[in-house]
DODOMI-433527 format. One record per atom (N, C-alpha, C, O): residue number from 1; x, y, z; atom name. Coordinates in nm, 3 decimals, always signed. Layout:
{n=NUM	px=X	py=Y	pz=Z	atom=CA} .
...
//
This chain:
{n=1	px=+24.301	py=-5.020	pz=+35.648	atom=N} .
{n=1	px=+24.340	py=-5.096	pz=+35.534	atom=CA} .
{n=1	px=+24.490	py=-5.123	pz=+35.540	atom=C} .
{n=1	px=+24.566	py=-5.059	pz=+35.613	atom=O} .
{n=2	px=+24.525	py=-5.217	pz=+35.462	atom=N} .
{n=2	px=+24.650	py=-5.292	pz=+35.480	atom=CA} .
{n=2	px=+24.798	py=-5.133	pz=+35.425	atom=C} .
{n=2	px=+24.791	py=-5.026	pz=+35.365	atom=O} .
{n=3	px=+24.849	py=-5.169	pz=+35.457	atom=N} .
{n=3	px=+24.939	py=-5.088	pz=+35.379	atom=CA} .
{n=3	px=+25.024	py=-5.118	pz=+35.245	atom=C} .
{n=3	px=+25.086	py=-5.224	pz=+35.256	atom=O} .
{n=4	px=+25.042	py=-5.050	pz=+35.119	atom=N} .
{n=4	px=+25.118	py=-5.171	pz=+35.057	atom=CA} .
{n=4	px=+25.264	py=-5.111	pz=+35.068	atom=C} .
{n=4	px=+25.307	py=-5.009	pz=+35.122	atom=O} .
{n=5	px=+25.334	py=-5.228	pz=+34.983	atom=N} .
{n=5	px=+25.466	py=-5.242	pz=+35.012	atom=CA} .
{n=5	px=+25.525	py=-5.150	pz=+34.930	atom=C} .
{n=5	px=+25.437	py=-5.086	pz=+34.873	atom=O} .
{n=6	px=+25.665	py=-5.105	pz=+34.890	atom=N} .
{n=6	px=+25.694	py=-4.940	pz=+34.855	atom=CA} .
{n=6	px=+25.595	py=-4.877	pz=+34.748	atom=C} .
{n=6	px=+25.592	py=-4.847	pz=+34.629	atom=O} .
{n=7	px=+25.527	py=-4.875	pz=+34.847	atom=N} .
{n=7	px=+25.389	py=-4.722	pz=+34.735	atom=CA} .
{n=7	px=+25.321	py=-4.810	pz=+34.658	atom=C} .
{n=7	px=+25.225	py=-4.767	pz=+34.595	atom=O} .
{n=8	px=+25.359	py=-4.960	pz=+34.646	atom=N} .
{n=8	px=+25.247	py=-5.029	pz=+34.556	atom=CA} .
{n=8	px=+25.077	py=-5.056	pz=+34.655	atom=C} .
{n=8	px=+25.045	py=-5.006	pz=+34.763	atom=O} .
{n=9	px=+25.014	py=-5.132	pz=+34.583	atom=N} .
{n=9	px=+24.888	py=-5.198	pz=+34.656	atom=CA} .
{n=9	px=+24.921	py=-5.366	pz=+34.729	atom=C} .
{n=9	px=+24.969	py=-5.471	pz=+34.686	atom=O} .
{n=10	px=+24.872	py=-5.324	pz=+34.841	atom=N} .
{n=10	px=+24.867	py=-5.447	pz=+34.913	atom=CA} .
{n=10	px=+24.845	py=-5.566	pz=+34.878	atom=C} .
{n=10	px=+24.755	py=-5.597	pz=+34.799	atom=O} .
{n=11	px=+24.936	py=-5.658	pz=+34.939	atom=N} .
{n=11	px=+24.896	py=-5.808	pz=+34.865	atom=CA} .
{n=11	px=+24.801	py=-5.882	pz=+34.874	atom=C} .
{n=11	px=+24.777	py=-5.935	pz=+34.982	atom=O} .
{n=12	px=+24.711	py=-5.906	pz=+34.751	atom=N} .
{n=12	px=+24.608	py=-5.938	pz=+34.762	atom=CA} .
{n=12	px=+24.482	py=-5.849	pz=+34.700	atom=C} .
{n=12	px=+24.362	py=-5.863	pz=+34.680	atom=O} .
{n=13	px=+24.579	py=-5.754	pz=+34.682	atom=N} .
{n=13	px=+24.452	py=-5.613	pz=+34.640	atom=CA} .
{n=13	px=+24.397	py=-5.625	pz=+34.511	atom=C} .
{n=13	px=+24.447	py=-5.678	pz=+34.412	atom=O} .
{n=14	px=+24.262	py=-5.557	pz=+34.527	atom=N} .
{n=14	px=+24.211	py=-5.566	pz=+34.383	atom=CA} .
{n=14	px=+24.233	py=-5.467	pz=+34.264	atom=C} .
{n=14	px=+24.179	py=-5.440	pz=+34.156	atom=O} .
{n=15	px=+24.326	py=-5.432	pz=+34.330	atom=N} .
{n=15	px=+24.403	py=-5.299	pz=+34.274	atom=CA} .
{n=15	px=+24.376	py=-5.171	pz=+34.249	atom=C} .
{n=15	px=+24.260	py=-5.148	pz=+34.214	atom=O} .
{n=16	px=+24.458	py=-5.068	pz=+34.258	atom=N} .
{n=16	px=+24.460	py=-4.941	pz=+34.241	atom=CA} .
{n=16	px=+24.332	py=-4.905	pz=+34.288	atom=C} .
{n=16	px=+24.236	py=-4.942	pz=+34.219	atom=O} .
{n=17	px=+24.307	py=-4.830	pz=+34.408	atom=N} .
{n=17	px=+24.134	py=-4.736	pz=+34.454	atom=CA} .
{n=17	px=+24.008	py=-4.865	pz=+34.459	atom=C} .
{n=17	px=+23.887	py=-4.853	pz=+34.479	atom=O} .
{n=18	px=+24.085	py=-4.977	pz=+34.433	atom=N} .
{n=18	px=+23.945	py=-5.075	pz=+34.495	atom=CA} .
{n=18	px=+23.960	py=-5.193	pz=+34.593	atom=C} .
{n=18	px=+24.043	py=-5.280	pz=+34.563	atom=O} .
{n=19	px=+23.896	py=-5.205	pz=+34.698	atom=N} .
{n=19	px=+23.920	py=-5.284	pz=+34.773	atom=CA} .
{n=19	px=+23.873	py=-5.418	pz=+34.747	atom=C} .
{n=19	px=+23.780	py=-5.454	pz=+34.676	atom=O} .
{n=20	px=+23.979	py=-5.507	pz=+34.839	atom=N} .
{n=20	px=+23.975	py=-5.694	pz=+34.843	atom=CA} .
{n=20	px=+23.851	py=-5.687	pz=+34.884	atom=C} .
{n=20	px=+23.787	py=-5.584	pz=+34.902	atom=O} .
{n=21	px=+23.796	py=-5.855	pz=+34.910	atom=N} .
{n=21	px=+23.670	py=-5.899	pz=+34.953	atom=CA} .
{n=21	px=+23.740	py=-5.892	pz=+35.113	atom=C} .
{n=21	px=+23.689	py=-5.840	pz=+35.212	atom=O} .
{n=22	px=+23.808	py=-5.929	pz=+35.109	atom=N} .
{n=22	px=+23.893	py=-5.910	pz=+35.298	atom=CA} .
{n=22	px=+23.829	py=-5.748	pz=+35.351	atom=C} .
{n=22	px=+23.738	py=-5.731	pz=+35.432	atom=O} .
{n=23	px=+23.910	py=-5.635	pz=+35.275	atom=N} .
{n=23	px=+23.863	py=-5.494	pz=+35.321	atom=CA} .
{n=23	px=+23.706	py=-5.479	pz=+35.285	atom=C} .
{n=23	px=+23.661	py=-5.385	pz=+35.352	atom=O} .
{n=24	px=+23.659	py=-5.506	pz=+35.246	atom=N} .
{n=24	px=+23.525	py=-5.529	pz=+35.270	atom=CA} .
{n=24	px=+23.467	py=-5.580	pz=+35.351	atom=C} .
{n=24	px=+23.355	py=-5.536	pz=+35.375	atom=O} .
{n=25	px=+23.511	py=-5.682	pz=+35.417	atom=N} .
{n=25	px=+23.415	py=-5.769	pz=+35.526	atom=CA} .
{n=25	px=+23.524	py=-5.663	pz=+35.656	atom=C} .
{n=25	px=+23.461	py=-5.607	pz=+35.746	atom=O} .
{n=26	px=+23.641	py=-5.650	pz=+35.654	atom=N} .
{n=26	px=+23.699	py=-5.603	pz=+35.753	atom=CA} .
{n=26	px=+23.617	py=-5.481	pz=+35.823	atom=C} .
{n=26	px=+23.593	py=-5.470	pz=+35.944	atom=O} .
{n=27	px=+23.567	py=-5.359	pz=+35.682	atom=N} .
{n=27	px=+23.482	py=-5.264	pz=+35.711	atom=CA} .
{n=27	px=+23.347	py=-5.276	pz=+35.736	atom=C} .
{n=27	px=+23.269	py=-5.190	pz=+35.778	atom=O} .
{n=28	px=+23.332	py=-5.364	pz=+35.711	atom=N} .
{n=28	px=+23.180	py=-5.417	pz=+35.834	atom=CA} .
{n=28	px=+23.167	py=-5.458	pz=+35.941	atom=C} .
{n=28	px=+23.072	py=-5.452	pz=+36.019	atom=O} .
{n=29	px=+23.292	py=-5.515	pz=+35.951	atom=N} .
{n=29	px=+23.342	py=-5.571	pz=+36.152	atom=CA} .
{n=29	px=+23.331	py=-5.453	pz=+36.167	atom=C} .
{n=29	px=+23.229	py=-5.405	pz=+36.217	atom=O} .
{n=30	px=+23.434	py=-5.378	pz=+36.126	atom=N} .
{n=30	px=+23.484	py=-5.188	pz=+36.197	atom=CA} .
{n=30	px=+23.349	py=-5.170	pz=+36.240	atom=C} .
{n=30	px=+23.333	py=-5.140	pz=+36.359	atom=O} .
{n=31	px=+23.191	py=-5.190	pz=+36.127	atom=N} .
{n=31	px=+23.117	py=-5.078	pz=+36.201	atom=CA} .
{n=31	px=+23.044	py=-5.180	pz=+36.291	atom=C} .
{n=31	px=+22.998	py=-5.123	pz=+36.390	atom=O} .
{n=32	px=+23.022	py=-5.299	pz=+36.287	atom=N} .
{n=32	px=+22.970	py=-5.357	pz=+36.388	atom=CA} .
{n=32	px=+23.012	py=-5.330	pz=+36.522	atom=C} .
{n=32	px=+22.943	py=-5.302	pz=+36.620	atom=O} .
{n=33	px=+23.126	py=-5.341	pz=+36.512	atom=N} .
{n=33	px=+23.219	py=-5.296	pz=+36.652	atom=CA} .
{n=33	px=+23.157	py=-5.167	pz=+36.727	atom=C} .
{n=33	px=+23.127	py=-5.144	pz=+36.844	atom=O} .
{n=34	px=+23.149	py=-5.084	pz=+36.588	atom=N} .
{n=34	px=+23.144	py=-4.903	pz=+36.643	atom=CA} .
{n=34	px=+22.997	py=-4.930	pz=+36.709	atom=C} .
{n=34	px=+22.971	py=-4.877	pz=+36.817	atom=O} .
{n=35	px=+22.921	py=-4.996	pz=+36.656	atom=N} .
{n=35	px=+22.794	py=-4.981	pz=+36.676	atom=CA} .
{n=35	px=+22.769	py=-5.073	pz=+36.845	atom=C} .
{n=35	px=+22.711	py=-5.025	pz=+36.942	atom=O} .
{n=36	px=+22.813	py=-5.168	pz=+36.841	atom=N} .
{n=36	px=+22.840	py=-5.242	pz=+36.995	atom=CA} .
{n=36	px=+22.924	py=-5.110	pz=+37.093	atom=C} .
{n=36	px=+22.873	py=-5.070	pz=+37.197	atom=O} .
{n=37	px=+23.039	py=-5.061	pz=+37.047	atom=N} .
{n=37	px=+23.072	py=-5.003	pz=+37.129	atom=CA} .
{n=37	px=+22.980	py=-4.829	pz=+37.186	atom=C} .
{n=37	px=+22.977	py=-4.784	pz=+37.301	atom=O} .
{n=38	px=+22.910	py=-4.759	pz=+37.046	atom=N} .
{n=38	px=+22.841	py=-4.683	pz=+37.106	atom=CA} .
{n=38	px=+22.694	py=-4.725	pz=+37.202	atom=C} .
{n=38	px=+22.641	py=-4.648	pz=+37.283	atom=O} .
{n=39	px=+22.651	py=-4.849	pz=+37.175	atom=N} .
{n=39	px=+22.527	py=-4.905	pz=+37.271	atom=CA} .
{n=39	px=+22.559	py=-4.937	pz=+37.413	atom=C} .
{n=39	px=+22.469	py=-4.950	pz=+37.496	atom=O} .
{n=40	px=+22.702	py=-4.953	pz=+37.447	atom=N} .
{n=40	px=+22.722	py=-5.007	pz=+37.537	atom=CA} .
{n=40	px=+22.790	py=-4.851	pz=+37.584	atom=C} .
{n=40	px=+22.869	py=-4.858	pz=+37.678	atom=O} .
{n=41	px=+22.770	py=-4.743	pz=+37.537	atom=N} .
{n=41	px=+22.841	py=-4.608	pz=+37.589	atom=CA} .
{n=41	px=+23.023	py=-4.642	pz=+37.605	atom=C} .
{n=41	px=+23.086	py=-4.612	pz=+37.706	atom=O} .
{n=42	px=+23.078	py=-4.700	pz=+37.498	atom=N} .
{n=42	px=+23.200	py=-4.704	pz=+37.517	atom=CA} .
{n=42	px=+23.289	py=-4.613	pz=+37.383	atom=C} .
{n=42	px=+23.230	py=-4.583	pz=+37.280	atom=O} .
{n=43	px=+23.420	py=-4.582	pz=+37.405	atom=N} .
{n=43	px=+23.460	py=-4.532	pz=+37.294	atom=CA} .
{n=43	px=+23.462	py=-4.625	pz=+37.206	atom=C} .
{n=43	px=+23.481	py=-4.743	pz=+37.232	atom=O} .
{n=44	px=+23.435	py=-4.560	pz=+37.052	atom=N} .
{n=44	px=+23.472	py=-4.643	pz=+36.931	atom=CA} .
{n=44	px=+23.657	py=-4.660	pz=+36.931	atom=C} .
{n=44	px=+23.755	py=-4.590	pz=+36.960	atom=O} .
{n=45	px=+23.630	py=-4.785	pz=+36.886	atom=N} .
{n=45	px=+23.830	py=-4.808	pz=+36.818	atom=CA} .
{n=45	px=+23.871	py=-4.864	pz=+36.754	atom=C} .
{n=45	px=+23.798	py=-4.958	pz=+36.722	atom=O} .
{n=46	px=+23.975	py=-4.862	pz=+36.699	atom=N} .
{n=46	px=+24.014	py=-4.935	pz=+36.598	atom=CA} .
{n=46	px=+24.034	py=-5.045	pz=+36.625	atom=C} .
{n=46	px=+24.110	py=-5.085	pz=+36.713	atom=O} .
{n=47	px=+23.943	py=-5.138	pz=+36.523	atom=N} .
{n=47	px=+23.976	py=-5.308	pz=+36.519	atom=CA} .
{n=47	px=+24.134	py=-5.317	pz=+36.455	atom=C} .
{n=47	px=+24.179	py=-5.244	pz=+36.366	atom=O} .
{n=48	px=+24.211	py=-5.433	pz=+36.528	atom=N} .
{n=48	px=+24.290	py=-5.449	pz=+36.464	atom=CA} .
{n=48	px=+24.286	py=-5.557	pz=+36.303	atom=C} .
{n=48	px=+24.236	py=-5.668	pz=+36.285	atom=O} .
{n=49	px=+24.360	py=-5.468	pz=+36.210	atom=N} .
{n=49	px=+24.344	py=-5.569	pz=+36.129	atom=CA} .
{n=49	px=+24.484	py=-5.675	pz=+36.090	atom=C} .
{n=49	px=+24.598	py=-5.645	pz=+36.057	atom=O} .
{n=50	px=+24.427	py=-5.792	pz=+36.106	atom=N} .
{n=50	px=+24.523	py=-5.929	pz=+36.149	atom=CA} .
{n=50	px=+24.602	py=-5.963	pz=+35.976	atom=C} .
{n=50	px=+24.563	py=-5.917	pz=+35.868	atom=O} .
{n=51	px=+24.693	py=-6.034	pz=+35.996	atom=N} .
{n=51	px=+24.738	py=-6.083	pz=+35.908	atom=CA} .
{n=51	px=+24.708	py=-6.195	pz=+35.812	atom=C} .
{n=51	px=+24.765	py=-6.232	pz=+35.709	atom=O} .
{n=52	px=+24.621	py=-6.231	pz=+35.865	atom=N} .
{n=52	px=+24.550	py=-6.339	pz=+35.778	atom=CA} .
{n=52	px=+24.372	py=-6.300	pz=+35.791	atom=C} .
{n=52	px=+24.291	py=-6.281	pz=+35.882	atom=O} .
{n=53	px=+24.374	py=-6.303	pz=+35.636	atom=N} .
{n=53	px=+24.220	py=-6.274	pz=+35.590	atom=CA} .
{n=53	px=+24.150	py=-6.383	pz=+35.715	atom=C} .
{n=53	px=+24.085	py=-6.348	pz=+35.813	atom=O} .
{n=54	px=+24.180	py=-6.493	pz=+35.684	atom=N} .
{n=54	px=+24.041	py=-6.595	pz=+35.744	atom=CA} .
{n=54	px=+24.041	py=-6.575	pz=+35.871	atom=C} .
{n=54	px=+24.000	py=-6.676	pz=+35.929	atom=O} .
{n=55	px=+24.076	py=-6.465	pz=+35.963	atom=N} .
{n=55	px=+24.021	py=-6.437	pz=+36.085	atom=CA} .
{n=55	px=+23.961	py=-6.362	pz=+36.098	atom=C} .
{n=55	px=+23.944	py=-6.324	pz=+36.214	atom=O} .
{n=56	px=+23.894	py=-6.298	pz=+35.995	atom=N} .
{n=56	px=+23.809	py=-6.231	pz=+35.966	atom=CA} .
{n=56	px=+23.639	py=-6.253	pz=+35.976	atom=C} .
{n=56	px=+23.549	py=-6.170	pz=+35.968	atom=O} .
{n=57	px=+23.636	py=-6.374	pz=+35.992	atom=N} .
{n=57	px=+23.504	py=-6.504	pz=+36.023	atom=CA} .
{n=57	px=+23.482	py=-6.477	pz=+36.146	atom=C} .
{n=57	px=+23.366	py=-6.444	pz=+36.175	atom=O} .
{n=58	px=+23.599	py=-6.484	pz=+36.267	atom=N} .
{n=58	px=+23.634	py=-6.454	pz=+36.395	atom=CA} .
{n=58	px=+23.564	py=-6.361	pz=+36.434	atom=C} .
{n=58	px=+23.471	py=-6.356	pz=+36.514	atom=O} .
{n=59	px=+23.629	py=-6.267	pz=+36.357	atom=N} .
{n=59	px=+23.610	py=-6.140	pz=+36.446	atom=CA} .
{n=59	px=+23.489	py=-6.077	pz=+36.378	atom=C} .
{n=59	px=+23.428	py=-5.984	pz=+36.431	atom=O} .
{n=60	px=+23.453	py=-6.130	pz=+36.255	atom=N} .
{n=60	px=+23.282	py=-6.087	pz=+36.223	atom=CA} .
{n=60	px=+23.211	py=-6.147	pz=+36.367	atom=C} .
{n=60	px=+23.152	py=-6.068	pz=+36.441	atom=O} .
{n=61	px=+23.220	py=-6.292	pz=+36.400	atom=N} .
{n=61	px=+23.129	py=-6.342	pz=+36.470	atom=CA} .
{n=61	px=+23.123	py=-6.314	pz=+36.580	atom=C} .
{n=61	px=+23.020	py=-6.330	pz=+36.647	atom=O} .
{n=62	px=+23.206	py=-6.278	pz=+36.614	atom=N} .
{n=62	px=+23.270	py=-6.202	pz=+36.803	atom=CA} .
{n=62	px=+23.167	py=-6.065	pz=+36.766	atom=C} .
{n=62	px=+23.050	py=-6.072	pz=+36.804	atom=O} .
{n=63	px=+23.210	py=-5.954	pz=+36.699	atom=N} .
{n=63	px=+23.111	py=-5.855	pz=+36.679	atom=CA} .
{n=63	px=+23.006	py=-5.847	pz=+36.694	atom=C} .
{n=63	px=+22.965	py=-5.750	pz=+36.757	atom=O} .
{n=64	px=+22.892	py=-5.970	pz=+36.629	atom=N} .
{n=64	px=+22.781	py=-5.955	pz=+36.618	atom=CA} .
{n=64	px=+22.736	py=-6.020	pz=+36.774	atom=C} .
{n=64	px=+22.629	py=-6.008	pz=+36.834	atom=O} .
{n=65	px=+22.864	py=-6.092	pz=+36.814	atom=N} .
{n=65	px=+22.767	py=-6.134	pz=+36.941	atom=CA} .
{n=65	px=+22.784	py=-6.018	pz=+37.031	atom=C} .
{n=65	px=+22.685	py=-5.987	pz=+37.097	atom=O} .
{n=66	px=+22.885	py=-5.952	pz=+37.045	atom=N} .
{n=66	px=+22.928	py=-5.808	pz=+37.122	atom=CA} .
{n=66	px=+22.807	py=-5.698	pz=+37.091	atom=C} .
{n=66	px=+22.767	py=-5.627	pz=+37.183	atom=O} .
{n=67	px=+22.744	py=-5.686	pz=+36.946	atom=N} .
{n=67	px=+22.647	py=-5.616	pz=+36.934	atom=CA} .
{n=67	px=+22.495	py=-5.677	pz=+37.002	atom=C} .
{n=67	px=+22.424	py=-5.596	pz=+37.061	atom=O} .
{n=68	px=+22.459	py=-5.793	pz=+36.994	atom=N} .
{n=68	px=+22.363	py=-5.817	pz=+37.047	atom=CA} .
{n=68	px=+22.369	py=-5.822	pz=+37.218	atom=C} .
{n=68	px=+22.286	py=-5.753	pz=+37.277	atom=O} .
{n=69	px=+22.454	py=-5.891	pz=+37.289	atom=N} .
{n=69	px=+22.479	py=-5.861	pz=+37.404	atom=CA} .
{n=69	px=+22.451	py=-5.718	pz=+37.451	atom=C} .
{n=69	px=+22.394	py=-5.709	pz=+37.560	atom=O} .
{n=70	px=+22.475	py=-5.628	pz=+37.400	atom=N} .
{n=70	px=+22.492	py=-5.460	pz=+37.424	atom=CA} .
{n=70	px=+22.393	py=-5.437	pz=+37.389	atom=C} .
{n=70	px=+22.401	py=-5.321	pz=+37.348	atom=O} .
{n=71	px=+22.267	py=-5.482	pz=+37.372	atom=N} .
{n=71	px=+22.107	py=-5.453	pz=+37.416	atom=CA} .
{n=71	px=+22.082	py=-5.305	pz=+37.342	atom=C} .
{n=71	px=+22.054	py=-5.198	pz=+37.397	atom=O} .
{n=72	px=+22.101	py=-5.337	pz=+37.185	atom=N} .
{n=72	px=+22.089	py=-5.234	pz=+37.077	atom=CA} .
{n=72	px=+21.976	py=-5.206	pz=+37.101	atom=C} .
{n=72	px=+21.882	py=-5.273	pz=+37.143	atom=O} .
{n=73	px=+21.993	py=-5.046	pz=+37.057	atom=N} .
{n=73	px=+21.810	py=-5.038	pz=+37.034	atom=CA} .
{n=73	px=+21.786	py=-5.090	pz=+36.907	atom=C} .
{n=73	px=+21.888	py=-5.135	pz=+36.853	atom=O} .
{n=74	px=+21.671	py=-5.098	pz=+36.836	atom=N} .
{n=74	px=+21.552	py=-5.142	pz=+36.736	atom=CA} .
{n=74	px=+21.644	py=-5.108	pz=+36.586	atom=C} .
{n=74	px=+21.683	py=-5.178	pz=+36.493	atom=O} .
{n=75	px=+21.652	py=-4.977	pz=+36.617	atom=N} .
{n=75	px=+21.695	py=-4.880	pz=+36.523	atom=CA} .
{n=75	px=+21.868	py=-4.902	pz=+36.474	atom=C} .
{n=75	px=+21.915	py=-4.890	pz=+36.361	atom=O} .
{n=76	px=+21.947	py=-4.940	pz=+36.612	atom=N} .
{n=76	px=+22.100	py=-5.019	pz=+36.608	atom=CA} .
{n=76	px=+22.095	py=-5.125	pz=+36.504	atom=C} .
{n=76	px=+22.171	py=-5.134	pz=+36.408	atom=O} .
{n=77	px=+21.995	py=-5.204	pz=+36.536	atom=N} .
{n=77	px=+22.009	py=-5.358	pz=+36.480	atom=CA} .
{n=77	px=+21.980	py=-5.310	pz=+36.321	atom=C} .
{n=77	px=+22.055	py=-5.345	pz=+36.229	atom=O} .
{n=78	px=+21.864	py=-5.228	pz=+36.300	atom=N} .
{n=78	px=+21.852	py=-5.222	pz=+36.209	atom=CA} .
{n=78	px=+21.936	py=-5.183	pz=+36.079	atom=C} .
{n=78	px=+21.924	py=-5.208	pz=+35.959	atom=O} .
{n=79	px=+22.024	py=-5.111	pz=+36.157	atom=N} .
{n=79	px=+22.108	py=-5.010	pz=+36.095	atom=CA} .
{n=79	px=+22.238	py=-5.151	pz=+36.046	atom=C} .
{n=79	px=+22.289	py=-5.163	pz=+35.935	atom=O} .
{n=80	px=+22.260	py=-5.225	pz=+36.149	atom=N} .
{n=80	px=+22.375	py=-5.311	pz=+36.135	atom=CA} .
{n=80	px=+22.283	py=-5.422	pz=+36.058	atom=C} .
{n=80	px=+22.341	py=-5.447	pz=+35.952	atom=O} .
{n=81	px=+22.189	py=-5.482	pz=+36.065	atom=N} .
{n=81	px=+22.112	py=-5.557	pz=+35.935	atom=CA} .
{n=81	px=+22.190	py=-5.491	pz=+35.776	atom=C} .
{n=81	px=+22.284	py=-5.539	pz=+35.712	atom=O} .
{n=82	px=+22.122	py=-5.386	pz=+35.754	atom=N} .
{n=82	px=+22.150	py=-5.321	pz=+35.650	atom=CA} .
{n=82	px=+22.274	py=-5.327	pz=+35.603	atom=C} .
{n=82	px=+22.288	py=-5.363	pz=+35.486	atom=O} .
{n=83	px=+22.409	py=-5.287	pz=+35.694	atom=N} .
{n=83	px=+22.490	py=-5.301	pz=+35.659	atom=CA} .
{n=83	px=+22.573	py=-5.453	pz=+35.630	atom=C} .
{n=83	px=+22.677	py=-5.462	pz=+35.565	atom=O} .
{n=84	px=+22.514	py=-5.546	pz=+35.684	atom=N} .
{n=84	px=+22.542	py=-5.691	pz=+35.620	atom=CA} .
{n=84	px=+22.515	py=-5.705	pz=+35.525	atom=C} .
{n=84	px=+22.587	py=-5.758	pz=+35.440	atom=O} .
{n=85	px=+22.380	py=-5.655	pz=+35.505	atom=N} .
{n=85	px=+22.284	py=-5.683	pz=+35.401	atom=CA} .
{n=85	px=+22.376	py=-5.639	pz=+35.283	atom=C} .
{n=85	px=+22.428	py=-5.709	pz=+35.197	atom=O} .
{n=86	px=+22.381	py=-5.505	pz=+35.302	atom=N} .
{n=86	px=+22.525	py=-5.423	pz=+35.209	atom=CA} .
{n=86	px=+22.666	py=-5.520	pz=+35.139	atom=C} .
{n=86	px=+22.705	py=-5.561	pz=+35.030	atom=O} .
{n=87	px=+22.708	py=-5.522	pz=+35.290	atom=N} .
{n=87	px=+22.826	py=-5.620	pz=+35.248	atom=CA} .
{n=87	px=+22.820	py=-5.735	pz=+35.146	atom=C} .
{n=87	px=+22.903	py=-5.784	pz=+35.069	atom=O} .
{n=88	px=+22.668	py=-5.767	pz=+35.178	atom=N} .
{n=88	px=+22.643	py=-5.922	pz=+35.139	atom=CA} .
{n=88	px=+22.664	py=-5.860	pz=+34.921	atom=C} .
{n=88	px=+22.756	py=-5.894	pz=+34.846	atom=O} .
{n=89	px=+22.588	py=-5.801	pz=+34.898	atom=N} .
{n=89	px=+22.582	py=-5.745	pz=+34.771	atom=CA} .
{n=89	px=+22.692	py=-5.718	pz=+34.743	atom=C} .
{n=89	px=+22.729	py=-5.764	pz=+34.635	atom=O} .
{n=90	px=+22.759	py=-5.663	pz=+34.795	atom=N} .
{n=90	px=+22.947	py=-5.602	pz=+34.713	atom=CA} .
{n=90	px=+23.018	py=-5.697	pz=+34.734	atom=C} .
{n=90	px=+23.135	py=-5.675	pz=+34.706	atom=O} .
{n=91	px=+22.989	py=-5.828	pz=+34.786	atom=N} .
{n=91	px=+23.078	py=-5.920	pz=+34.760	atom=CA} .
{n=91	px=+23.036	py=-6.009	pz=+34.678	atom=C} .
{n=91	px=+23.109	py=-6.103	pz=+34.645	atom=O} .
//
């Protein structure tokens, strides 16, 4: 998550202990990623997070193709369904 500026909340934030629609979709790349990277036996890592929200489209869509490429099992996909599915509701 973003950092904010002296001890306040980040710009853009929904303030105090709740996250933007940005950190929300950001933390669904994160696990798409994790989930491509454990199918493919690689370490998990940190996505970087960019300075502008709307590359966030990007790097959702890069993910999901990185997860399907990496020949999830049944149970992967399912798991990352859900969590869209998730996302899709809290936003």
């Amino acid at each position: 998550m973003a950092p904010g500026f002296a001890g306040g909340p980040a710009p853009g934030s929904a303030g105090a202990g709740r996250p933007t629609r940005a950190d929300i979709v950001y933390g669904l790349v994160q696990q798409l990623a994790d989930a491509a990277a454990e199918a493919e036996n690689r370490p998990r890592r940190a996505l970087p997070r960019l300075d502008a929200d709307s590359a966030l489209a990007d790097q959702l869509r890069v993910t999901v193709v990185d997860l399907l490429a990496a020949d999830a099992s049944d149970e992967v996909l399912r798991s990352a369904a859900a969590s869209i599915q998730g996302t899709a509701r809290a936003l």
